[in-house]
C-alpha positions as CSV (number, residue, x, y, z in Angstrom):
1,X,1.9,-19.0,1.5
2,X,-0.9,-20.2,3.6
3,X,-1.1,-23.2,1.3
4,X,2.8,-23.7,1.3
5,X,2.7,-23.3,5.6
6,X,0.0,-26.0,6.1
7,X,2.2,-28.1,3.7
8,X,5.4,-27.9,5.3
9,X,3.9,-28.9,8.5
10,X,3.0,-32.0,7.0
11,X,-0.8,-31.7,5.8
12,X,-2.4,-33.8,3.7
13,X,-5.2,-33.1,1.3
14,X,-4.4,-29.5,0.8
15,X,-6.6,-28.0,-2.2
16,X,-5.6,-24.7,-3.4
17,X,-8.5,-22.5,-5.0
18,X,-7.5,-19.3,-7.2
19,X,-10.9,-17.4,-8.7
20,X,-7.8,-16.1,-11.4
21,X,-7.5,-17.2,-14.9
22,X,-3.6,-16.5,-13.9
23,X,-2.7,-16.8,-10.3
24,X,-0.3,-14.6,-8.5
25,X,-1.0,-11.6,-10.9
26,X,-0.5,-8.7,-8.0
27,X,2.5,-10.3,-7.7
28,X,4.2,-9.7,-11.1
29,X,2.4,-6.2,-11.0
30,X,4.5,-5.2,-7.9
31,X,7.1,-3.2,-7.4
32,X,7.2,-2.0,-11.2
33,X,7.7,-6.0,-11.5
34,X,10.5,-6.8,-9.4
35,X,8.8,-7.5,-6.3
36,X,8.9,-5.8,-3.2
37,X,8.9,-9.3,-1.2
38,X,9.8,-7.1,2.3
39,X,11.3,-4.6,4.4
40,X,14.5,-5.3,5.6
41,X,14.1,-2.4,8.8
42,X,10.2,-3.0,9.1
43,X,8.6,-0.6,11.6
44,X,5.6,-1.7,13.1
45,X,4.3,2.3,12.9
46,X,3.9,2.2,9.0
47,X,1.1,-0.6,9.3
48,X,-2.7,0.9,9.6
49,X,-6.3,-0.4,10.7
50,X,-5.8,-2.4,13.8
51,X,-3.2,-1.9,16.9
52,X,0.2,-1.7,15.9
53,X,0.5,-4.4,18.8
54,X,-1.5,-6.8,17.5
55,X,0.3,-6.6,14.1
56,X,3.4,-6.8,15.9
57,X,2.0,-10.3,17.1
58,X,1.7,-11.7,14.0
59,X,4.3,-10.5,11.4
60,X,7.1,-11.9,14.4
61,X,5.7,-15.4,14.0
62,X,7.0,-15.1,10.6
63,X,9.0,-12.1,10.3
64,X,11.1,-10.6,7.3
65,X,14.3,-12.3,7.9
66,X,12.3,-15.5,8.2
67,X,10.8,-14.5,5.0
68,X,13.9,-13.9,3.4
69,X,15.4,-17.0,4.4
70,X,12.4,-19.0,2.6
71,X,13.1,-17.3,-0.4
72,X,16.7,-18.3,-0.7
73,X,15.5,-21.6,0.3
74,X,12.9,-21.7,-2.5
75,X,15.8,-20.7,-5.0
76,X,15.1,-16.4,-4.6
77,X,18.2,-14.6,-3.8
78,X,17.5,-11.4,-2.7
79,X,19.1,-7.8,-1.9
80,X,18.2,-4.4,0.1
81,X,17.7,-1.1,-1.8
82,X,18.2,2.4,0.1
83,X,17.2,4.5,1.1
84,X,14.2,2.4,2.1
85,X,15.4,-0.6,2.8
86,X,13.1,-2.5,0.6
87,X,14.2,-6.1,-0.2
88,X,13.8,-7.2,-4.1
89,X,14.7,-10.4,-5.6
90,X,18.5,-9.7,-7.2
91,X,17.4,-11.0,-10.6
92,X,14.7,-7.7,-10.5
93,X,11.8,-10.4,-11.7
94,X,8.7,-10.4,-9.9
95,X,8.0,-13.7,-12.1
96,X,11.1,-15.4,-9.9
97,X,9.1,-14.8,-6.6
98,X,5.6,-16.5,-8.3
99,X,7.9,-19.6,-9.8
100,X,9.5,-19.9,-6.5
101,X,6.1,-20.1,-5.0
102,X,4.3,-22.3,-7.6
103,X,7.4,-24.6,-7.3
104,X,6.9,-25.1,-3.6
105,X,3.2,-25.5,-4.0
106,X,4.4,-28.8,-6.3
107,X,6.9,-29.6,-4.1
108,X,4.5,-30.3,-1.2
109,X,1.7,-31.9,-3.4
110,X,-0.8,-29.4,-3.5
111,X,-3.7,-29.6,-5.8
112,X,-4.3,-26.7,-7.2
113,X,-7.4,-25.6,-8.9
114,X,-8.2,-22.1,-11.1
115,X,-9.9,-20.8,-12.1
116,X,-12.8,-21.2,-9.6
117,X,-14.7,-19.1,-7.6
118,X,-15.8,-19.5,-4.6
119,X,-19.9,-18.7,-4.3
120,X,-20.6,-19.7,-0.6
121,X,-19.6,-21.3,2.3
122,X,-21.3,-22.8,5.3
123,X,-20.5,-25.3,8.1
124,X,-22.4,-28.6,8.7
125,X,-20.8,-29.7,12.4
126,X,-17.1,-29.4,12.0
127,X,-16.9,-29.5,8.1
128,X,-17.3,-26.4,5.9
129,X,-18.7,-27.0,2.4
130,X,-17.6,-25.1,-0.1
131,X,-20.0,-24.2,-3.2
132,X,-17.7,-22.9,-6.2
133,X,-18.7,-22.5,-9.6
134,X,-16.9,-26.1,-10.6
135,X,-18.7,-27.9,-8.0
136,X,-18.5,-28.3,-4.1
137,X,-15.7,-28.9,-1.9
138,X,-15.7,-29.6,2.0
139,X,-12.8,-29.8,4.8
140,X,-12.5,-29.4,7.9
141,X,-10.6,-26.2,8.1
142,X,-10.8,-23.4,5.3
143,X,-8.9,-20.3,4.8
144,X,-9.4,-17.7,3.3
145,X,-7.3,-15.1,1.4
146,X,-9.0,-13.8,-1.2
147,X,-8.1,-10.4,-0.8
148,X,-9.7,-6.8,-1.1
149,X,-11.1,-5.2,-3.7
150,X,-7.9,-3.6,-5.1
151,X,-7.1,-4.4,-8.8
152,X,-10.0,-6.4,-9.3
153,X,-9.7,-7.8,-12.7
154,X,-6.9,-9.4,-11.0
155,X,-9.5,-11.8,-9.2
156,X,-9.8,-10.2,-6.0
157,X,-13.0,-8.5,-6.6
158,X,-14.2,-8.4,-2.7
159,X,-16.9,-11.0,-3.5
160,X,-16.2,-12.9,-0.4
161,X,-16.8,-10.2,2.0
162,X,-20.6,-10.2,1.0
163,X,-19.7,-14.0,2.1
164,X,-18.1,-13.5,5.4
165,X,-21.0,-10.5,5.7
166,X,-23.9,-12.7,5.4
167,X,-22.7,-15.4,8.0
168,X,-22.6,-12.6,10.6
169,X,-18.6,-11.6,10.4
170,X,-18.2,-7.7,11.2
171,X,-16.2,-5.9,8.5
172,X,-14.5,-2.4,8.8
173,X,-16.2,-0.9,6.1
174,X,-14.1,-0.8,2.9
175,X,-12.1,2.0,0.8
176,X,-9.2,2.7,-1.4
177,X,-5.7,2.6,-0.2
178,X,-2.4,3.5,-1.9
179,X,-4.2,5.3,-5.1
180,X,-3.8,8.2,-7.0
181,X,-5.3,11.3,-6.1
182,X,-7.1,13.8,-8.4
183,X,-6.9,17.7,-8.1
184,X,-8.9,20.2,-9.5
185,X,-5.5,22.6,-10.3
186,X,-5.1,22.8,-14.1
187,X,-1.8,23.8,-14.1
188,X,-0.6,21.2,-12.2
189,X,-1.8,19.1,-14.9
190,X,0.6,20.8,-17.3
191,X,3.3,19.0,-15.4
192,X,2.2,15.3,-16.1
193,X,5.1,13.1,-16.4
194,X,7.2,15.3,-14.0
195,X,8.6,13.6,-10.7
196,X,10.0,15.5,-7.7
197,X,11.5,14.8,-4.4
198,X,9.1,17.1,-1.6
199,X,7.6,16.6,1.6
200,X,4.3,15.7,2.0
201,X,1.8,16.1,4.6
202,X,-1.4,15.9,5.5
203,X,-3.5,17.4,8.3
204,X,-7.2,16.9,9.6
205,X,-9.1,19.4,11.7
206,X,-5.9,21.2,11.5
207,X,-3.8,18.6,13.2
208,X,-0.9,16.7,11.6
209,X,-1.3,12.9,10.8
210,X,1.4,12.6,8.3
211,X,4.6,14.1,7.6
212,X,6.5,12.0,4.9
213,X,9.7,12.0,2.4
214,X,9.1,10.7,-0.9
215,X,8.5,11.4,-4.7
216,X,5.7,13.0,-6.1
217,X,4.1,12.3,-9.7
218,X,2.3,14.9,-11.2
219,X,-0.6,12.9,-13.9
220,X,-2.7,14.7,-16.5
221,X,-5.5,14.7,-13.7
222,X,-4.2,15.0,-10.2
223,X,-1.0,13.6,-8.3
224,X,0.5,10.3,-7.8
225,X,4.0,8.6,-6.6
226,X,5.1,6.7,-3.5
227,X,4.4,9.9,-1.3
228,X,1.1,10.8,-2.6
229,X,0.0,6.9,-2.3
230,X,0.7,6.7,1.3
231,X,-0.9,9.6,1.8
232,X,-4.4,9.3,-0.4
233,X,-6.6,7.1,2.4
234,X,-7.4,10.4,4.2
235,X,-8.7,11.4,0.9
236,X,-10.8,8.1,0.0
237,X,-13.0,8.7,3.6
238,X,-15.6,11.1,2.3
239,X,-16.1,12.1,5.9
240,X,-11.9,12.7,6.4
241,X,-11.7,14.4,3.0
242,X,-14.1,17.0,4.2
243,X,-11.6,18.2,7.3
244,X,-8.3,17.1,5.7
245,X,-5.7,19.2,3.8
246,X,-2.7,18.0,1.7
247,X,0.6,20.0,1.6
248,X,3.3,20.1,-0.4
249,X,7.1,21.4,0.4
250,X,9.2,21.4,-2.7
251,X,12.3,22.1,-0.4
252,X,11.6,18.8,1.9
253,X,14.7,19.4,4.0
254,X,13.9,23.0,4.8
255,X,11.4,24.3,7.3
256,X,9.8,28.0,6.1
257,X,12.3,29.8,8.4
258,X,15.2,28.2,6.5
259,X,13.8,28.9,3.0
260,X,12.9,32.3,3.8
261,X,16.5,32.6,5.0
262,X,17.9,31.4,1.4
263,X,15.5,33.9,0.2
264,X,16.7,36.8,1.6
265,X,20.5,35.9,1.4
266,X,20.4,35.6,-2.2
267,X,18.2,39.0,-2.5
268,X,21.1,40.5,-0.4
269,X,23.5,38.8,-2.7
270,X,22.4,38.3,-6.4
271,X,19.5,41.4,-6.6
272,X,19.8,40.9,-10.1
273,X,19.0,37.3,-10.7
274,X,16.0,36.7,-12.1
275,X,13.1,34.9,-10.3
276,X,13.2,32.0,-12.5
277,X,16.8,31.6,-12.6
278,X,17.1,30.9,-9.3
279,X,14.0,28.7,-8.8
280,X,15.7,26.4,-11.6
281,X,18.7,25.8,-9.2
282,X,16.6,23.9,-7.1
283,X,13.5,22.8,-9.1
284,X,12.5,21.6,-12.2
285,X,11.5,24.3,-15.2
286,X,8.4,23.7,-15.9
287,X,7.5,23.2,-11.8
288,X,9.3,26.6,-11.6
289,X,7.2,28.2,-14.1
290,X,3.7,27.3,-13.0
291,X,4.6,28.5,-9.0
292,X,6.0,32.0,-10.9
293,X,2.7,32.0,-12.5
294,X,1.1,31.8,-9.1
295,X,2.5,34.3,-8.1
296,X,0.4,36.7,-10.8
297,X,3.1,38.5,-12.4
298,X,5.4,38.0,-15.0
299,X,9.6,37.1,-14.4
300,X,11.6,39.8,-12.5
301,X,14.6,39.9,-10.5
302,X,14.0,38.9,-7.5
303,X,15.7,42.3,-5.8
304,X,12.2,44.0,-6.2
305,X,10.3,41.3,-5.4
306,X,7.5,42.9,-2.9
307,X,7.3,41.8,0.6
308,X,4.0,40.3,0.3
309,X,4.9,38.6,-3.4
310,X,7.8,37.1,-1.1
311,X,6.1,35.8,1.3
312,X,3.5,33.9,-0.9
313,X,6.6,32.8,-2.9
314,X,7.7,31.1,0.4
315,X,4.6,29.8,1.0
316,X,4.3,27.8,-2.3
317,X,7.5,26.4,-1.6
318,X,7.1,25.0,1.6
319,X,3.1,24.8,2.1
320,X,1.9,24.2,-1.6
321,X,-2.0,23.5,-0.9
322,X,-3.3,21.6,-4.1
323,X,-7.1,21.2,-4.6
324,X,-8.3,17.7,-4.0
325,X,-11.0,16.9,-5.7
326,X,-11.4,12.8,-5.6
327,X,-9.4,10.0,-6.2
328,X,-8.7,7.0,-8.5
329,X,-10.5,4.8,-6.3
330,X,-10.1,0.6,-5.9
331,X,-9.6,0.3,-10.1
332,X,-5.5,2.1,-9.1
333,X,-5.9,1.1,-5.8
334,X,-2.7,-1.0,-4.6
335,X,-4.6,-2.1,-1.3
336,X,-7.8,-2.2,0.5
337,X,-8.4,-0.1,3.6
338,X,-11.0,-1.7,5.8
339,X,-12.1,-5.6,6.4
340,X,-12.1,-7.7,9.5
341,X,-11.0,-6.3,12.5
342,X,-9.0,-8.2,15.3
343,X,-11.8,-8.2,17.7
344,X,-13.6,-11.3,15.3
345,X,-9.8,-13.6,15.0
346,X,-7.4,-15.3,17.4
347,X,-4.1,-13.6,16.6
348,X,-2.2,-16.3,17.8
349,X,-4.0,-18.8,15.2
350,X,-5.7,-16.5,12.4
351,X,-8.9,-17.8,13.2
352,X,-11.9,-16.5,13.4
353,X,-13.6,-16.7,17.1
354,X,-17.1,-17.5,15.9
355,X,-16.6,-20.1,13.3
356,X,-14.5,-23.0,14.6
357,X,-12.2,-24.2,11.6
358,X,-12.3,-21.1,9.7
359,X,-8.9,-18.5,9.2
360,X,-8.4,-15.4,7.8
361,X,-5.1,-14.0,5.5
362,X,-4.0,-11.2,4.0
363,X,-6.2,-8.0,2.6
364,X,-9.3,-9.3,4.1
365,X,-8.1,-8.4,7.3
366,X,-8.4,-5.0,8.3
367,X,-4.5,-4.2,7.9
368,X,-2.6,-2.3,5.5
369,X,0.8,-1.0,5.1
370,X,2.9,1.7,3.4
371,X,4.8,1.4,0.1
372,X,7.6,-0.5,1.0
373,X,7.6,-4.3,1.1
374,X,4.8,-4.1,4.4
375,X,1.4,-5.1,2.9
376,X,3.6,-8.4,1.1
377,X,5.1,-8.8,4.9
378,X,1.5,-8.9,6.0
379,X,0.6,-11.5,3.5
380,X,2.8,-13.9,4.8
381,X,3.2,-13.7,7.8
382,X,-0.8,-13.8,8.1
383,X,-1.0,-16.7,5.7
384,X,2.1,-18.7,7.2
385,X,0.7,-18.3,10.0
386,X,-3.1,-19.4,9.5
387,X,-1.4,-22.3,7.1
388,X,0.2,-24.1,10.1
389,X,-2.7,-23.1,12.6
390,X,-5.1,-25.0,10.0
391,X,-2.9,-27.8,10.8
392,X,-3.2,-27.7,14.9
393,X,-6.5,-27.6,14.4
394,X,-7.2,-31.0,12.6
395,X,-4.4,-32.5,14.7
396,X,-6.1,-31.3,17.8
């Protein structure tokens, strides 16, 4: 995008370098390979790292109906899904976003190299060389977009933050964003392959930093889903992990009051029912089994259910405490948490203050979103932005 941006304003010379033996991998990975290209109702709130402010700044120099109207232009129609409002290509083909993007890199005469990798880069008066493993390349601006160190077999292996490192650059430090989490509960890992609908929350030192509506996966070693991915960074921060505590409520539009309501109307009402009868009207079987389990005793009706067995019952439905015990780190990881902070870039240009000529993009920036079409937003946006500001700057 940063390529296309510079392009469109009418740059010349515009080399592309990809370290990939297949560019635009992530992409075709995303959104189970359809593409989450946006967020048709973005809010600024679901971005982390930097000030919400300062994001703002950027992503509405390019924003999502901006980025939707390039799409169409570039031959991507596209549609909103609910409840979400994520925006997807209508042909459901990640591959039509990359074409559409490798067509208009062609269409404005960019050469484009890959794979090649980019080993250093310094600056001899205005112009920064570039040493890459096919040889050296110099210009008078560079950006760079190379990414995190999500996915990294994908070519964005966080090589060029040792780079940006040794010339002096500040870096938030880097961690795992959007992964799967791992739990020590072996029951839980009965369940692998079962999805539910819950609310999921986190707190740290006992105060409430997220409170979120999604889908849960349980895996053969811990949990995963949409709402367990926007919810693992507090778990990749060793020193977070050590005062943070995951919940989960299997009834996400009931509070405890409300469930232990429905609990004692249908005591009142069905006495006879068995416990695992009425646990199956609202969750799966196998879920129900392993929270009856918990509960140390085998099946009865839920008319001589004791107090205190009622009250943990309650409990594991609307405060279900799993046992964190790691996570799947950068290899599952869908972003990077971490990378360089506003305080070292112009956010009106995407350049960095200290190096004259040289802008920033994407992951590398300490900026990441939820699921949802936001960390894709912030990639172009970010990269449309430097693209054109690369421009100015030659021009000026």
């Amino acid at each position: 995008m940063a390529a296309i941006s510079a392009g469109r304003a009418g740059a010349k010379n515009v080399l592309l370098l990809d370290a990939s033996e297949r560019p635009g991998t992530k992409i075709l990975m995303s959104g189970g390979g359809r593409c989450n290209i946006t967020n048709a109702e973005m809010d600024f709130r679901n971005f982390r790292g930097e000030s919400v402010n300062g994001i703002k700044k950027v992503i509405l120099q390019f924003p999502p109906d901006k980025v939707v109207d390039f799409f169409i232009s570039a031959g991507v129609k596209t549609k909103v899904e609910e409840p979400w409002n994520k925006v997807f290509p209508v042909s459901d083909s990640a591959s039509n976003v990359l074409n559409s993007l490798l067509a208009e890199v062609r269409k404005y005469d960019i050469s484009f190299k890959y794979p090649v990798k980019l080993n250093s880069l310094s600056q001899v008066g205005s112009i920064w060389e570039c040493e890459t493993d096919k040889g050296s390349f110099s210009s008078e601006t560079v950006i760079l977009a190379t990414g995190g160190f999500s996915y990294p077999h994908t070519g964005s292996d966080g090589s060029i933050w040792t780079v940006l490192r040794n010339m002096g650059v500040t870096l938030v430090q880097p961690r795992a964003a959007l992964t799967p989490l791992k739990c020590s509960d072996h029951d839980l890992h009965a369940l692998s392959g079962l999805t539910v609908w819950c609310r999921i929350k986190v707190r740290e030192n006992g105060k409430e930093v997220f409170n979120h509506e999604n889908s849960l996966l349980f895996t053969h070693d811990g949990l995963s889903g949409p709402g367990i991915l926007n919810a693992s960074e507090w778990f990749t921060d060793q020193k977070l992990r050590k005062v943070t505590e995951l919940t989960i409520g299997f009834f996400p539009e009931e509070n405890e009051n409300e469930v232990r309501e429905w609990l004692t109307d249908e005591i009142k009402n069905n006495p006879t029912i068995k416990l695992s009868k009425l646990l199956r009207t609202k969750l799966p079987d196998r879920l129900a089994a392993v929270l009856i389990n918990r509960l140390d005793f085998t099946d009865i009706s839920i008319g001589q259910l004791p107090r205190e067995k009622r009250n943990k019952l309650i409990a594991l439905l609307t405060d279900f405490k799993p046992d964190i015990s790691g996570h799947s780190g950068f290899k599952k990881a869908e972003v990077t948490a971490g990378g360089v902070p506003f305080s070292e870039i112009n956010l009106a240009t995407m350049e960095v203050k200290q190096f004259p000529g040289l802008f920033l993009a994407g992951e590398i920036i300490n900026v990441h979103g939820i699921i949802g079409g936001y960390n894709f937003q912030w990639a172009w946006s970010s990269g449309w932005l430097a693209g054109k500001s690369s421009l100015t700057k030659i021009k000026g």
